[in-house]
C-alpha positions, 0 to 999 in steps of 0.5 A, spaced: 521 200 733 523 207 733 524 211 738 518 215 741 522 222 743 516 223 748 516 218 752 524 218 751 524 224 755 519 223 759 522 217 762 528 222 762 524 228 767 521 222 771 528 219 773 531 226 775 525 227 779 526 220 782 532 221 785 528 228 787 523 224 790 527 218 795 530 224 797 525 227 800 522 227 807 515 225 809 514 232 811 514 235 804 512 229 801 505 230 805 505 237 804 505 236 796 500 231 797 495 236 801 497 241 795 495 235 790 489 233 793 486 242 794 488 242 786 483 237 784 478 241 788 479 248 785 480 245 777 473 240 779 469 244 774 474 243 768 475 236 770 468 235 770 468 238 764 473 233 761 469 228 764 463 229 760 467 229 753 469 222 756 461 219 757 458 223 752 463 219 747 463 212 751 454 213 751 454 214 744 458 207 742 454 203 746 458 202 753 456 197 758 452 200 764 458 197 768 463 200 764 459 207 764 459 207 771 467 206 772 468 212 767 464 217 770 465 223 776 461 227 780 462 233 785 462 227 790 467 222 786 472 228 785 471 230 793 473 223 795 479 223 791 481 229 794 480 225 800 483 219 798 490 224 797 489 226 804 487 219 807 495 218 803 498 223 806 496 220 814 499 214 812 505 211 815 512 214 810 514 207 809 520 209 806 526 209 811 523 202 815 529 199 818 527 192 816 531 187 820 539 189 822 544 184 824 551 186 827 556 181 823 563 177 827 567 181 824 563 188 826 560 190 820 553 193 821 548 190 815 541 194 816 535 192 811 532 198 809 526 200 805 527 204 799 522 207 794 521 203 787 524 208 783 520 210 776 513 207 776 509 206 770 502 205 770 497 202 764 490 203 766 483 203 763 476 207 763 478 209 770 481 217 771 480 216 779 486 212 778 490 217 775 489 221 782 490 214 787 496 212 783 499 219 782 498 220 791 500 213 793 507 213 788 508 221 792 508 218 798 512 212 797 518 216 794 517 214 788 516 218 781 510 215 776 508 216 769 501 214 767 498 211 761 490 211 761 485 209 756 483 213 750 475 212 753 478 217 759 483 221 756 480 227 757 478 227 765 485 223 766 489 230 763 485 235 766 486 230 773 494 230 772 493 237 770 491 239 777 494 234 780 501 237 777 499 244 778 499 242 785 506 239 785 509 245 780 510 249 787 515 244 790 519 243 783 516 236 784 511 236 777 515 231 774 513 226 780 507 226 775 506 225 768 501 223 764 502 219 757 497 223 752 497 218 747 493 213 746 494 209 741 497 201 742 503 203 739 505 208 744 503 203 749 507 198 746 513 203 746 512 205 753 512 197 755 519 198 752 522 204 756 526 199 760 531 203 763 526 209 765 521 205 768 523 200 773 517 197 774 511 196 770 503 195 773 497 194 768 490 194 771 485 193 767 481 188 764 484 181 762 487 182 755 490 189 757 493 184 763 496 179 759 499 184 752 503 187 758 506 181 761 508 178 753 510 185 751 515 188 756 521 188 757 520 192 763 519 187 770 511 188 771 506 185 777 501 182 774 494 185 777 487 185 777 484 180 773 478 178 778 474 171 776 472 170 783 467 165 786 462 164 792 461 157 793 455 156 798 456 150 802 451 145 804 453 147 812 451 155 810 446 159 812 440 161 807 439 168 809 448 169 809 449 166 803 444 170 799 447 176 803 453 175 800 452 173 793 447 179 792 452 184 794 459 180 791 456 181 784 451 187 785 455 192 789 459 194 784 459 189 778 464 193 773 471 192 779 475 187 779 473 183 786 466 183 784 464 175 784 462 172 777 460 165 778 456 161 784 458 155 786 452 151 790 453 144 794 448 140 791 445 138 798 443 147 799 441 147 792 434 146 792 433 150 799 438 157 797 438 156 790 431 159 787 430 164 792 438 167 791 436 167 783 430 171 785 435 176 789 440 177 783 434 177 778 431 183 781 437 186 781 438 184 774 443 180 774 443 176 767 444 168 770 448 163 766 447 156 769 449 149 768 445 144 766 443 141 773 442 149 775 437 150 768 434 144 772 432 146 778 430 153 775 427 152 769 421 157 768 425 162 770 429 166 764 435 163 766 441 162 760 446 155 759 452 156 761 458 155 756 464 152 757 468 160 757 462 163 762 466 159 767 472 162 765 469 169 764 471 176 768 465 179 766 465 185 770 458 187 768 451 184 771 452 177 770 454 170 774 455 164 772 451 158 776 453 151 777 451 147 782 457 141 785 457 134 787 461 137 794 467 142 796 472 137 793 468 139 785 468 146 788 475 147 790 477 144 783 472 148 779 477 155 782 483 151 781 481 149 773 478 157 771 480 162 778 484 168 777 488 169 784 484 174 786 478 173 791 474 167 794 469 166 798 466 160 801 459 160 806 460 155 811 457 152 818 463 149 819 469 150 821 474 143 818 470 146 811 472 152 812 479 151 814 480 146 808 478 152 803 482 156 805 489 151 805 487 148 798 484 154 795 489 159 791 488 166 791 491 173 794 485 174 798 481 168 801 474 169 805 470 165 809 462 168 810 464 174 807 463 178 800 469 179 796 467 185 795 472 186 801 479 186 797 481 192 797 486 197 800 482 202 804 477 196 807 484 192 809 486 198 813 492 200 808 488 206 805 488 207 797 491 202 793 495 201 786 492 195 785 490 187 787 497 184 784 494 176 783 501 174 782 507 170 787 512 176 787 515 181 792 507 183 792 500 180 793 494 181 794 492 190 794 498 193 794 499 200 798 504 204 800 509 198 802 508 194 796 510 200 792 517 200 795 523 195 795 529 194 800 537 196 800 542 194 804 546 198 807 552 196 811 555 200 816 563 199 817 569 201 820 575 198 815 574 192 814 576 188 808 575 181 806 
């Protein structure tokens, strides 16, 4: 593959700004996030028009209801991205965090130090919030970023790093933030290689998009976002709960990654909370796909059989796979079978239940009698996030500001030698 001179050098740009970056003081770091954050409200017209582009594309080949709703800004979606900047810029720096020091026999002094990651890339889908929330969160960590969204978005995600650097230009930190604005494969394909410009590669998007990055890197990549969650209603659950939860797992907003896409019923709570939660979701919409004991129990309803692929489907639409289970045994093994990692919940009376879900199932983030709608940074207290990392490695579950860090030993001596 020749080499792409563009992203050559902006890998150049971002390093430099990089050292820049670590460099910095939590002070003007936030001062460069306040000045981002006003120069998304003073370019909100040109952002919005640049979005418009995007939707008036995305309508005319046919996109989901779901996936429109990701792509599109408002005023009042632009305005809690500004805030969203702010709400960073209030968050502990944890750049500098002495993790644990210890004093060696020989006198030497070894710290653990948190330090920023260094170049962070950022592959993204039909979502220009992320340009702002990934671009607040690598400033604060210290760290620079180059960011490359999707073709459906590429207009609103210009226009959006456009204020976002204007905002930085005054402090000489513009390069802190780039955006790629070519949105071809190949160009995606040559930035998974710019191994020695970037240090770190996050994905977020859809699966296929996940698992391209992953096999074609060669820059080191935490794997995020692909969310086949469940809601698993246990025969111990309480009716008005269990629909409550399901209802806004999957109808809340179906087009993000911690929406539920299958239901897991016990056979023994079938047959009371089953037909009233299929009217809830039908209500609302939501297209059911269920197993041949669930088509059973709701025959006369326009419920559709389950394939074996729906269970392992990320549908991120108006969509749930049904199936109802011998026990919480078969349900726990249906998660382990066709789960992603994400989120899991199940809805439950009963405490050794509960406590038996949570041991045995394997996921970032585990729920008892509440909606997986939670998995995210603000709602963990974290504030805005980078992504929900589904693998094992340096970080799990959403991913904040110290997520976005590494650590540095630093060893404080008076002549010693070995």
């Amino acid at each position: 593959m020749s080499e792409n001179k563009t992203l050559i050098e902006m890998g150049r740009r971002a390093k430099a700004a990089s050292r820049k970056m670590a460099a910095a003081s939590s002070a003007d770091k936030d001062m460069a996030l306040k000045a981002m954050a006003r120069a998304l409200t003073e370019n909100q017209d040109g952002i919005l028009a640049a979005n418009k582009a995007d939707v008036d594309a995305a309508e005319s080949k046919g996109i989901s209801r779901a996936m429109l709703d990701r792509l599109t800004l408002t005023p009042q979606r632009i305005a809690a991205m500004a805030d969203g900047i702010l709400e960073v810029a209030a968050l502990r720096d944890p750049v500098g965090e002495i993790v644990e020091g210890i004093v060696r026999p020989n006198g030497l002094r070894v710290q653990k130090t948190r330090v920023p990651l260094g170049v962070v890339g950022i592959i993204y889908e039909a979502r220009p919030n992320v340009t702002s929330d990934a671009a607040a969160l690598c400033i604060k960590s210290g760290n620079a970023a180059i960011l490359r969204g999707g073709k459906e978005a590429i207009n609103s995600n210009i226009a959006i790093a456009g204020a976002l650097r204007d905002g930085l230009k005054q402090y000489g930190l513009e390069d802190c933030v780039q955006i790629v604005e070519d949105t071809s494969r190949q160009t995606a394909a040559e930035m998974m290689r710019l191994r020695g410009y970037i240090d770190v590669l996050i994905p977020r998007g859809g699966a296929g998009l996940i698992r391209s990055v992953i096999e074609n890197s060669t820059i080191p990549v935490i794997e995020t976002g692909v969310g086949n969650c469940h809601v698993y209603i246990d025969k111990s659950a309480d009716k008005d709960m269990a629909i409550s939860i399901t209802v806004n797992a999957k109808t809340s907003r179906p087009s993000v990654c911690n929406a539920a896409e299958t239901l897991l019923v016990h056979q023994s709570a079938a047959d009371l909370i089953l037909p009233d939660l299929a009217g809830e979701l039908k209500k609302a919409g939501v297209e059911l796909r269920g197993c041949e004991r669930t088509l059973k129990l709701l025959s006369g309803t326009d419920i559709l059989p389950a394939a074996e692929e729906d269970w392992a489907t990320e549908y991120l639409d108006y969509i749930l796979a049904v199936r109802i289970v011998s026990s919480i045994d078969e349900a726990i093994e249906h998660i382990t079978r066709y789960g992603s990692g994400h989120s899991e919940c199940i809805v439950t009376g009963d405490y050794a239940t509960a406590e038996k879900f949570v041991s045995q199932v394997d996921a970032a983030a585990v729920y008892i009698n509440a909606s997986t709608r939670f998995t995210d940074g603000g709602e963990f207290g974290m504030g805005a996030e980078i992504g929900i990392s589904t693998q094992k490695l340096h970080a799990r579950g959403p991913m904040g500001l110290r997520e976005l860090t590494t650590t540095k030993f630093i060893v404080y001596g008076n002549g010693q030698v070995r």
